[in-house]
MARTI-952914 format. One record per residue (C-alpha): residue in one letter; x, y, z. Coordinates in steps of 0.5 Angstrom, whole numbers, always signed. Layout:
<atoms>
aa = a, east = X, north = Y, up = Z
...
</atoms>
This chain:
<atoms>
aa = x, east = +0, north = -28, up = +12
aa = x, east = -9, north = -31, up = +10
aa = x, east = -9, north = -24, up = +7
aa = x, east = -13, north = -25, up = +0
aa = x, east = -7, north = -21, up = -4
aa = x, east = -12, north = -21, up = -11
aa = x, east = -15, north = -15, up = -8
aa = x, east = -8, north = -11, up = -9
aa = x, east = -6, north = -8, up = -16
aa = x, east = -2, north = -9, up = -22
aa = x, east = +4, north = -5, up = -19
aa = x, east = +3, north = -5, up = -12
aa = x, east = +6, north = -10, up = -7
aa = x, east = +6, north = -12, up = +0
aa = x, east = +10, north = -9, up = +6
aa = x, east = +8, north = -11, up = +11
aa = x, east = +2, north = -16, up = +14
aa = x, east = +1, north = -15, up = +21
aa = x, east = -5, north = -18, up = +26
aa = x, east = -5, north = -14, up = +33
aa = x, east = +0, north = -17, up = +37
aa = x, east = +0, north = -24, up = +41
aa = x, east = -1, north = -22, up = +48
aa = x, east = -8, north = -20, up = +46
aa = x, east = -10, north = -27, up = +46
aa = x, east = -5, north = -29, up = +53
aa = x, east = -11, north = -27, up = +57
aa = x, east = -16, north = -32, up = +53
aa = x, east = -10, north = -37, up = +52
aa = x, east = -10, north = -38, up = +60
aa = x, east = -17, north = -37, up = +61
aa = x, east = -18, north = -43, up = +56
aa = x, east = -13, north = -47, up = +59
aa = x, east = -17, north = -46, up = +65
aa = x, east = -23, north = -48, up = +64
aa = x, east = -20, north = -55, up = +61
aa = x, east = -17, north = -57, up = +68
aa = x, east = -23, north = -55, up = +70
aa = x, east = -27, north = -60, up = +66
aa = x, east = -22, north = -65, up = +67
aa = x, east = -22, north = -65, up = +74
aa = x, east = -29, north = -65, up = +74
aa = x, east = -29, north = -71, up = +70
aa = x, east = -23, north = -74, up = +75
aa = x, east = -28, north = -73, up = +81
aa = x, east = -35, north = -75, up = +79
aa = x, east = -36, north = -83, up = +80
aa = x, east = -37, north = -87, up = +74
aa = x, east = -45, north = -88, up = +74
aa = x, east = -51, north = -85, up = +71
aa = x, east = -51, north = -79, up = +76
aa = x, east = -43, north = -77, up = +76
aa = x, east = -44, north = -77, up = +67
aa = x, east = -50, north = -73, up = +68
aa = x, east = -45, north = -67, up = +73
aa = x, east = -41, north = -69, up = +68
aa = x, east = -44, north = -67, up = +61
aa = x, east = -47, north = -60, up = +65
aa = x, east = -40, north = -59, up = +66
aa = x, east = -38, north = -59, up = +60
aa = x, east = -44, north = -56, up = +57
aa = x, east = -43, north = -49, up = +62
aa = x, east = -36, north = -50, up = +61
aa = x, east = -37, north = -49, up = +53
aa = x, east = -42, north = -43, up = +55
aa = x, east = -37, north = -40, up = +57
aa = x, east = -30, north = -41, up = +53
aa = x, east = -35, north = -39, up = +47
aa = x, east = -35, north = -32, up = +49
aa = x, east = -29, north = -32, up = +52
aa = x, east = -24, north = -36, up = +49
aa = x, east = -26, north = -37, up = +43
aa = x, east = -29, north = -30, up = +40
aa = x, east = -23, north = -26, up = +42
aa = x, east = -17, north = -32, up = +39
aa = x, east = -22, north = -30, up = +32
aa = x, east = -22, north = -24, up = +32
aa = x, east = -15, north = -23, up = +33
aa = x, east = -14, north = -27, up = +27
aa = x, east = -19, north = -24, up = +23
aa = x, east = -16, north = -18, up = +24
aa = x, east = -11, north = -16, up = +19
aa = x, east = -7, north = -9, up = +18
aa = x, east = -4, north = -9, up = +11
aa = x, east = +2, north = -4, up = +9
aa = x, east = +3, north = -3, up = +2
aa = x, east = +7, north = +1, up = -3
aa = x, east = -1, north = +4, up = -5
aa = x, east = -5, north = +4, up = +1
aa = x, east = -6, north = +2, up = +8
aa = x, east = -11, north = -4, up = +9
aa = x, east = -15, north = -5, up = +14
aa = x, east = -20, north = -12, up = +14
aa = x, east = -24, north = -14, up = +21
aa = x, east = -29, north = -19, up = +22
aa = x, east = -31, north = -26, up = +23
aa = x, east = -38, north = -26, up = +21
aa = x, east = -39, north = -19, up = +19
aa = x, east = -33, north = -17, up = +15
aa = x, east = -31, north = -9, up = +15
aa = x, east = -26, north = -5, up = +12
aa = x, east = -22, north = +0, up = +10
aa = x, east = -17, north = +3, up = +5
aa = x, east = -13, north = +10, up = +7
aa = x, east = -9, north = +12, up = +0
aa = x, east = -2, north = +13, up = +2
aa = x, east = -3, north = +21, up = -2
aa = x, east = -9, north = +22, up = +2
aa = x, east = -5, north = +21, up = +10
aa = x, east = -3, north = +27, up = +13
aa = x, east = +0, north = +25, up = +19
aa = x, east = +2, north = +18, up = +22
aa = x, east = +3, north = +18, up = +30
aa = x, east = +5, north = +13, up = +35
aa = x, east = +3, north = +12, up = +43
aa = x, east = +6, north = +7, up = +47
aa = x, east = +4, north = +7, up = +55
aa = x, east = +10, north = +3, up = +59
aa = x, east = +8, north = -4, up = +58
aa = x, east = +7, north = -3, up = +51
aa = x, east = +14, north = -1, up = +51
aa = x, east = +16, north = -7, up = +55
aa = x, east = +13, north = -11, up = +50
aa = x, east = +14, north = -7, up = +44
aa = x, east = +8, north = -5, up = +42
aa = x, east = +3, north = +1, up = +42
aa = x, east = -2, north = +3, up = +38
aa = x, east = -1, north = +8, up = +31
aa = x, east = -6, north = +14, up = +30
aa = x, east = -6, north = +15, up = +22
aa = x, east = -10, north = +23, up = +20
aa = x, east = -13, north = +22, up = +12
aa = x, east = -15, north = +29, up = +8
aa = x, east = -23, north = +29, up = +5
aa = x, east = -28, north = +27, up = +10
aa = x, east = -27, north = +20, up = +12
aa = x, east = -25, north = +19, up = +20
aa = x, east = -18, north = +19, up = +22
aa = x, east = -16, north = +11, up = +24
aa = x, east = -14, north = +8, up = +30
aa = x, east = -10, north = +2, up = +30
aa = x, east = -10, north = -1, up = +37
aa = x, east = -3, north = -7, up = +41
aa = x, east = +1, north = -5, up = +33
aa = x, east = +7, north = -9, up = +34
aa = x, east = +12, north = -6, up = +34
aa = x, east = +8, north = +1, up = +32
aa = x, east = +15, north = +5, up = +32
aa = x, east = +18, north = +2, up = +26
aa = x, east = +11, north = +1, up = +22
aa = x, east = +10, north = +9, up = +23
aa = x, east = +17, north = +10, up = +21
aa = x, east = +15, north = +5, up = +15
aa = x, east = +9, north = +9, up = +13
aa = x, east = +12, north = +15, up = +13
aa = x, east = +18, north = +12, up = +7
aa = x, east = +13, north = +9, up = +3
aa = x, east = +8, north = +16, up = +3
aa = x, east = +15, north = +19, up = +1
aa = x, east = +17, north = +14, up = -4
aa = x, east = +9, north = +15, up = -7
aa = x, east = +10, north = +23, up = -7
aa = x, east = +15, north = +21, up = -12
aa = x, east = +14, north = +17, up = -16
aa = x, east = +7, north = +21, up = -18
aa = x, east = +12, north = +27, up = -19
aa = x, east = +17, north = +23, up = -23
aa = x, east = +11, north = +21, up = -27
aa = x, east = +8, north = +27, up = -27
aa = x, east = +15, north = +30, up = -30
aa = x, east = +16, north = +24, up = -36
aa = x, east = +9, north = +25, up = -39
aa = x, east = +10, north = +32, up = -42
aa = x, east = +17, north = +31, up = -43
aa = x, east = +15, north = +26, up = -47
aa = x, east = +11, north = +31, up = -52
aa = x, east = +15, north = +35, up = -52
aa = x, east = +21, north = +30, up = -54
aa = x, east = +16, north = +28, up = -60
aa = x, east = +15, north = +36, up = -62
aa = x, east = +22, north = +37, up = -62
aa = x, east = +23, north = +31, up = -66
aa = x, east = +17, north = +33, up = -71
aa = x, east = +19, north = +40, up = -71
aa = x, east = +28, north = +37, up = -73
aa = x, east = +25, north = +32, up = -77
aa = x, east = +21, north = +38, up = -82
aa = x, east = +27, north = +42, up = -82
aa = x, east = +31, north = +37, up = -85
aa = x, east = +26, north = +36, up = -90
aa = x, east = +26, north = +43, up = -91
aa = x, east = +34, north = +43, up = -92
aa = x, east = +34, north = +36, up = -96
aa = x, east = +31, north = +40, up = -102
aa = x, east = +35, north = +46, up = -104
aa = x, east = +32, north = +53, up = -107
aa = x, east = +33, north = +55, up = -113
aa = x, east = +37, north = +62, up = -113
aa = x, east = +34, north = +67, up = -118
aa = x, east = +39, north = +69, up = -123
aa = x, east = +43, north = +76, up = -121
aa = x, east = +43, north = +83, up = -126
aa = x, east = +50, north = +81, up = -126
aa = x, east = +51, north = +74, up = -128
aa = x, east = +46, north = +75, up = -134
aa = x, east = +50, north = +81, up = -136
aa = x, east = +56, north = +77, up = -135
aa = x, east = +57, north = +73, up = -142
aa = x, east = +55, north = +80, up = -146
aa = x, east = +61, north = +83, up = -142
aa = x, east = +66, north = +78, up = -145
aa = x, east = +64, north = +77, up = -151
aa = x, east = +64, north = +85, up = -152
aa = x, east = +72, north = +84, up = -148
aa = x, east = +73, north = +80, up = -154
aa = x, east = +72, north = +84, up = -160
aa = x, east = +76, north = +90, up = -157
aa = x, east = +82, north = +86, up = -156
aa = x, east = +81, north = +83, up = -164
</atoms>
């Protein structure tokens, strides 16, 4: 993917790794192709002396001038430009100098949309528009293959992380609450482990008297 996955945290994992889609570098490819027939031609054409290496070596100079820019600087950003769909985030990493990035947290989105025009669906492409709470803008992400299926999987994660934050919400107080019962189950069985003395009722202290009174009757 070239992404540098160190920047990811302990539980988070990579969904998806994208670079916008390959027909944006077609025009480039071809204007390249171009410009190197034009330079073999040139070659082919000049006579084999000092005037014709001379024509020869201006040719590639202007030729090189011009794929820089227009050859060179497209096919590196197209790969320097990376849009990473995580379990946490969504990722977004340009620059081929100059680096320049964005992390939108999956609880943050609002809202994920998608716009394709009729050659974006001819080759399933088109461009995705992701809404984010707070003050940060919202983000464009321009020729995203197959933008249909990432905006589906944007959405599942998002409600997988709701839940995941509810679930863990949950199971911190259920916790305590499991601790204080069994501190409250285990003081009770102390309490009952050791028994109380009952106090001696009027009765039973009357009772041997009784007896020995019955007896002296009957005698």
């Amino acid at each position: 993917m070239g992404f540098p996955e160190n920047v990811l945290a302990k539980d988070e994992r990579v969904e998806r790794g994208l670079h916008p889609h390959w027909l944006t570098v077609v025009v480039p490819t071809i204007l390249g192709l171009l410009l190197a027939g034009a330079c073999i031609a040139v070659a082919v054409v000049t006579p084999d002396d000092e005037t014709g290496n001379r024509i020869q070596w201006i040719a590639v100079a202007v030729l090189v001038v011009i794929a820089i820019p227009a050859v060179v600087v497209p096919y590196l950003r197209w790969r320097t430009t990376h849009y990473v769909i995580t379990t946490h985030r969504v990722m977004v990493r340009r620059g081929i100098l100059t680096k320049n990035g964005k992390d939108i947290t999956l609880s943050k989105i609002t809202d994920v949309s998608f716009q394709q025009t009729v050659l974006d669906r001819l080759i399933r492409s088109g461009s995705l528009h992701i809404e984010s709470a707070g003050d940060s803008p919202d983000e464009n992400l321009a020729n995203i293959p197959r933008s249909n299926e990432v905006q589906q999987l944007i959405n599942r994660l998002i409600d997988e992380d709701d839940l995941r934050r509810r679930s863990q919400g949950r199971f911190v107080p259920d916790a305590e609450a499991g601790g204080a019962a069994g501190a409250a189950t285990s003081a009770d069985d102390e309490t009952t482990a050791v028994p109380r003395q009952r106090p001696e009722l009027a009765e039973e202290r009357r009772r041997p008297r009784d007896l020995g009174d019955g007896n002296d009757q009957r005698l």
